[in-house]
N, C-alpha and C positions, 0 to 999 in steps of 0.2 A: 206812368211809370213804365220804366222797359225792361224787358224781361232778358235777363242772359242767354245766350244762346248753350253755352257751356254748363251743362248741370251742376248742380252743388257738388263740389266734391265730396267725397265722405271723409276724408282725412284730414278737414279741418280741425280736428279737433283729437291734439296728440295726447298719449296715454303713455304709459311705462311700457308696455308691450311692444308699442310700435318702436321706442329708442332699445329697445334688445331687439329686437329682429336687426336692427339699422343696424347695430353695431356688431351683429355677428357676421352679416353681408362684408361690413368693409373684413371683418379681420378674417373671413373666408379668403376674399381677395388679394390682402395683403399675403397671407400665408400662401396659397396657388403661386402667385407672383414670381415668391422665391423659389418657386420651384422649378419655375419656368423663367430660362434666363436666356438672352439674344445670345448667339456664336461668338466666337472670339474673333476680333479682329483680323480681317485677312494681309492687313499694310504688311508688308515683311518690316522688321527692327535689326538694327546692323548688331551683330555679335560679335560683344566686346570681350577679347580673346585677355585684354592685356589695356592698361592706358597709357597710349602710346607717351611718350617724352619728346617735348621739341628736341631734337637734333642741337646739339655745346657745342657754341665757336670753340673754333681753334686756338689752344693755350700757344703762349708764344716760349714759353719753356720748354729747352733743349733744341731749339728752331737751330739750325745753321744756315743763317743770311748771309747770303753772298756781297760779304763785304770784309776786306785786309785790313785786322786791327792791329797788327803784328804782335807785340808783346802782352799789350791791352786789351782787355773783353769789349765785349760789343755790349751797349748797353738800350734797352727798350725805351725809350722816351713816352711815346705814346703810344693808344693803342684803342680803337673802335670795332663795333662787331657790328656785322649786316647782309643783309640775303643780296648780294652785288649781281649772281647771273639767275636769280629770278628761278631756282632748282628750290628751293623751299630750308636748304640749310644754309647756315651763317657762314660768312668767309668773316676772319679777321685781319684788319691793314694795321698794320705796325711801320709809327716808325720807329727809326734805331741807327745809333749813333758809337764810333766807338768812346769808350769811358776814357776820354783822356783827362788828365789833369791842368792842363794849359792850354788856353785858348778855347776856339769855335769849332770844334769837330762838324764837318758835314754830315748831313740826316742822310738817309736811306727810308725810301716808303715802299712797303713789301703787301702783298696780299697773300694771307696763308688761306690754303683750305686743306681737309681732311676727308678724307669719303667714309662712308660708314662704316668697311671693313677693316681702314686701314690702323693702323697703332699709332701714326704718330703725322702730325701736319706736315706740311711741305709746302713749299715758296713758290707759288704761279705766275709771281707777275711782280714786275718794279717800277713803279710810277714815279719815282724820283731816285736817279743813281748818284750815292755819294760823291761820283767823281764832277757832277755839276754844281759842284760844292754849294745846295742850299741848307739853309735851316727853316724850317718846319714849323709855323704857329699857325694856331685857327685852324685846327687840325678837326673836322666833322665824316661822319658816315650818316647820312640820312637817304631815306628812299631811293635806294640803290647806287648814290653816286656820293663817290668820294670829294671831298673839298678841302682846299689850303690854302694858305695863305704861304711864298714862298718869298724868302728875303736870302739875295744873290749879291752879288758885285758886277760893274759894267767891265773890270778888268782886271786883271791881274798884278796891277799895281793897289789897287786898293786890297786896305790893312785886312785880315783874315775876322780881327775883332769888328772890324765897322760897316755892315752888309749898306750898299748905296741903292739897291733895286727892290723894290717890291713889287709882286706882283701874286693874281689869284690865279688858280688853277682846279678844275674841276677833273674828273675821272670817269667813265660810264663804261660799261662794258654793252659793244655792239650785238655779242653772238660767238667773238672770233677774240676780239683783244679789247684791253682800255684806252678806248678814245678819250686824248685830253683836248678840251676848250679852254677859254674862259670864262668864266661867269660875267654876266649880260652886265651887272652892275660895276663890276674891277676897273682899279685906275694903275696904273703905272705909277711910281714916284721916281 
């Protein structure tokens, strides 16, 4: 037989005394514990003064677009909103049309922006001018660049109701103005 080298413990054999000493130890400890608490975190935390509001596109009501409807209003057709120069607030592109009663009135495609002071929107920029008499579908604002679909005439003799041209058009702003392309996919008809 071999002999442990480690004497018999004497606490082999537990009693009611030894689970109250035990359990005044821990709730000693637990109670110290809270008394003794780590510093507050030194991270600095940003100090929420207010919760700021995204920056509202520009309403296109009361806009004056530089376009001659003479007797007739000028009517909004369409109208998308998007961060176009990358400043973190929304420009709005409208197009607009005058409200005539007969025939194909030529579009207008206008980009409004507002600055944060001001009261009221104002017109930066004309991606398509009524006098190139198109009209306006597939009308998008996504990731900063304008897109259309523009239906024209090859001349002046074709009917005002019956557009013979199609073609796309896209819009970007470089820094300075809106570069138009065409999209990689567009056909001609």
């Amino acid at each position: 037989m071999q002999q442990s080298v480690v004497p018999e413990l004497a606490h082999t054999d537990t009693r009611p005394m030894h689970w109250l000493a035990t359990a005044t130890a821990v709730a000693g400890v637990v109670a110290l514990s809270s008394f003794l608490q780590p510093g507050s975190a030194k991270a600095a935390q940003p100090v929420a003064t207010s919760d700021p509001k995204p920056a509202a596109a520009p309403s296109t009501a009361g806009v004056d677009f530089p376009l001659d409807c003479g007797p007739v209003q000028e009517k909004v057709v369409k109208k998308a909103t998007g961060d176009l120069d990358g400043d973190g607030r929304p420009e709005t592109v409208a197009v607009v049309h005058c409200d005539s009663a007969m025939g194909t009135p030529p579009d207008g495609v206008y980009v409004l922006t507002q600055a944060a002071d001001a009261t009221a929107p104002r017109v930066v920029a004309t991606l398509v001018d009524p006098k190139d008499r198109f009209t306006v579908t597939d009308f998008t604002v996504a990731a900063g660049t304008v897109t259309a679909t523009l239906l024209g005439y090859s001349s002046d003799d074709v009917p005002s109701c019956c557009p013979d041209v199609k073609s796309a058009a896209k819009w970007r702003w470089n820094g300075h103005a809106f570069v138009r392309s065409t999209p990689a996919a567009a056909h001609s008809v």
